[in-house]
N, C-alpha and C positions, 0 to 999 in steps of 0.2 A: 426746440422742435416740437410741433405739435402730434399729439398721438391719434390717428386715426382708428375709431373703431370699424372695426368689417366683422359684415352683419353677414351669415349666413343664409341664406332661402330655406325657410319650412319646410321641412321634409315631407314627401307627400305623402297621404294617408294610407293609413295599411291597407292593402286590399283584401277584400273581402274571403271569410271562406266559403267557398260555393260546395264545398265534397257534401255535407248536410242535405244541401238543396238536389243535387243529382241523386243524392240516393234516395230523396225521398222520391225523383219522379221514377227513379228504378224500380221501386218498391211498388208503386201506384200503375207503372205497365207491367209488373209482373201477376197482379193482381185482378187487375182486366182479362189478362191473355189467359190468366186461371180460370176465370169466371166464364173467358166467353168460349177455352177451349172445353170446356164440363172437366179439368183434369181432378185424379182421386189419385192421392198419393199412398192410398193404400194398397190400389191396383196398380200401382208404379211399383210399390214394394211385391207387391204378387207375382209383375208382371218377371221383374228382375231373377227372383226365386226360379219361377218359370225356364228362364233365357238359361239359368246353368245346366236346371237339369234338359234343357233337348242339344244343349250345347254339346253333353255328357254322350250321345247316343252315338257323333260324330271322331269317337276316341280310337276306334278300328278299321283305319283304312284297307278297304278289299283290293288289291292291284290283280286282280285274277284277269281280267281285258282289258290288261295295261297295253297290248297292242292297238287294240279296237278304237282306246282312250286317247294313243297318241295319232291313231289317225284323225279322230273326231277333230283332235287341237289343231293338227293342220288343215284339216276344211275349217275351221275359224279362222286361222292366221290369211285361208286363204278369200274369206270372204272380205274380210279385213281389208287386202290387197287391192281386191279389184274394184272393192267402194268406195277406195282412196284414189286407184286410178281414173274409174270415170269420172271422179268429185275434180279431181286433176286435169284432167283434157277440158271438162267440161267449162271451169274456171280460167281456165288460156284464150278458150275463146270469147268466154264472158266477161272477163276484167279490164281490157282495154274499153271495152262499150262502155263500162262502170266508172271508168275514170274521168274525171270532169275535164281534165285538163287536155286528156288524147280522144275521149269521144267523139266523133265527128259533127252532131248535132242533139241539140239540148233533149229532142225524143229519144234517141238511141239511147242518151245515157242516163235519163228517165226510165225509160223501158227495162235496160237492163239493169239497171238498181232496183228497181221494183222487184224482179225475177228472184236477185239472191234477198231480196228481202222476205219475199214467198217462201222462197225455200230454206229460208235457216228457220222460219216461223215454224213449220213443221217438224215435229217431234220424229225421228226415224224410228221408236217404239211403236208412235200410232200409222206412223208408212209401213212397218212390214205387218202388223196385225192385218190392216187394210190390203197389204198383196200378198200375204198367205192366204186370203179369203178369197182372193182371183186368183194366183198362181199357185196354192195348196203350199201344204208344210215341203219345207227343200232349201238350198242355201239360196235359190236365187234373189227371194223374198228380201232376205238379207242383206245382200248385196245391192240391190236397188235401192232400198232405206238407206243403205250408209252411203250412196253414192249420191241419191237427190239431197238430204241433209245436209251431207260434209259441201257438196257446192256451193249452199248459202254462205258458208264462212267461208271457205278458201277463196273462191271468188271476191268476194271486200274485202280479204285480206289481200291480194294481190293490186287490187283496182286502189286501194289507200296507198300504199307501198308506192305505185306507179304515182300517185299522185304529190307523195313526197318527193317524186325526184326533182335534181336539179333543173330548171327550165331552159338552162344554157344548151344542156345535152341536146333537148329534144330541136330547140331552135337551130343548132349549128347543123342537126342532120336534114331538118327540114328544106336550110337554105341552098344544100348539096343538092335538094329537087328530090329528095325523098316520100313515096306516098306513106298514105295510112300503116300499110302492111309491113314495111321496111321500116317504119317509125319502131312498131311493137318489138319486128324483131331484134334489131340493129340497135336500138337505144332504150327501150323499157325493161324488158326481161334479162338484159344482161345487167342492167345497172340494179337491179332485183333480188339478183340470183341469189343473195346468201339467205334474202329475207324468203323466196320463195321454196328452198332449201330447209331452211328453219321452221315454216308454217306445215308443209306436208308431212315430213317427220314426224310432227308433235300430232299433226290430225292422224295419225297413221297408229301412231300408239293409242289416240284415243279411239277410234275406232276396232284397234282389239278389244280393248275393254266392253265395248259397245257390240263388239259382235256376239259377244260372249253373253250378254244380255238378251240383245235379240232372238238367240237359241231358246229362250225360256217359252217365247209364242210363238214358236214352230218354224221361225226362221234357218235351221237347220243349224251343224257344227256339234258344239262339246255342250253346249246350253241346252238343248231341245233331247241330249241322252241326258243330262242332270234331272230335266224337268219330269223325264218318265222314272227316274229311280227317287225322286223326290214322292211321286205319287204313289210309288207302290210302294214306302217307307223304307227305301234299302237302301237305308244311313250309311254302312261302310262304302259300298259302293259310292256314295254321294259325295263321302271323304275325300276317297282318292280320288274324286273329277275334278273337286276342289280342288285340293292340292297339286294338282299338275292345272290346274287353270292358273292356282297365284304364283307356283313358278315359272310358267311362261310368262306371264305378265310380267314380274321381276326384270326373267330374263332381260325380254325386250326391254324394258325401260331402259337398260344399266348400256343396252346396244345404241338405243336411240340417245341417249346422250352422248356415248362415245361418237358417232356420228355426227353429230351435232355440232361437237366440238371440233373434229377433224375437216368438216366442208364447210361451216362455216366461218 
């Protein structure tokens, strides 16, 4: 018998180490973003020093108008609510238009895609500055910011959603002789629902947060009393607005996920 040699394929070349190369461009954008931010790492170390001691001022919370305080928190929770409800009806009637596949013609749902592109472009910071200045310091200010803003997104969250669905659904209700309005109701929104469940929710919590900010420019709630005990430096009292602002926040979140998970 003859013996066959069998010959192995060359193994392929090592590959390269590239970590060298990435760090040096690490190194080289961290160097830029130094230079072109003017940053001084001594005034980082100052700045740091700094942050403990005003940090230090905030160690005795005053709860003396822990009434006052808990009313304030519910005009947040409540501006919160009704920015989310307008953002909500407003978005019911605007997401079908938005949806390529239910909109009835290619202006409509041009037109209304543009809309929530308008409005989620819009900071609802620079919307209540802008209608505290027409409508003066008050929650209404408030209220309307988080209500034209949150439309931009809840709106193309619901018009994508509807866009996702199955095309069978909407064809089989179609062929029943269903118009536009029976489409939306009967077959988009129900075939939606968890997603449209899950989106308000999450906008719902962020817009507390959001409300709570907008108090700072006069939008009214627990933010616009921080911002006046901020200014006249009456650190305990700021404590405790704190502190019952990030335990509601808490709160809610630990709500909104149990919700979250129970409906959808």
């Amino acid at each position: 018998m003859r013996a066959h040699n069998n010959f192995l394929p060359p193994l392929p070349p090592k590959p390269r180490n590239l970590v060298p190369l990435y760090l040096g461009i690490c190194l080289i954008v961290l160097i830029l973003m130094i230079n072109a931010l003017e940053l001084s790492f001594s005034s980082l170390a100052l700045g740091i020093t700094n942050t403990f001691e005003y940090l230090s001022r905030y160690t005795s919370p005053n709860f003396t108008n822990f009434p006052q305080y808990l009313m304030l928190m519910g005009q947040t929770l409540a501006i919160a609510f009704w920015g989310t409800f307008i953002a909500f009806s407003a978005s019911i009637l605007l997401a079908p238009l938005a949806a390529k596949n239910l909109s009835p013609n290619p202006i409509a749902y041009r037109f209304a895609r543009e809309i929530l592109n308008f409005l989620r472009a819009m900071p609802d910071l620079i919307l209540a500055l802008l209608l505290v200045s027409v409508l003066q310091v008050g929650p209404l200010p408030g209220v309307l910011a988080l209500g034209i803003h949150t439309t931009g997104f809840l709106g193309k969250f619901f018009a994508d959603s509807m866009e996702r669905v199955n095309p069978g659904i909407y064809q089989g209700l179609v062929a029943t002789g269903a118009n536009f309005v029976q489409l939306i109701v009967f077959a988009a929104f129900p075939s939606i629902l968890s997603e449209v469940t899950a989106y308000t929710l999450y906008l719902f919590d962020r817009n507390i947060r959001m409300a709570t900010v907008l108090g700072l420019v006069g939008a009214g709630g627990i933010g616009l009393e921080l911002q006046k005990n901020l200014r006249l430096f009456q650190y305990d009292s700021s404590a405790a607005l704190i502190l019952i602002i990030l335990l509601t926040i808490v709160t809610i979140d630990y709500i909104s996920v149990w919700l979250r998970g129970r409906l959808v």
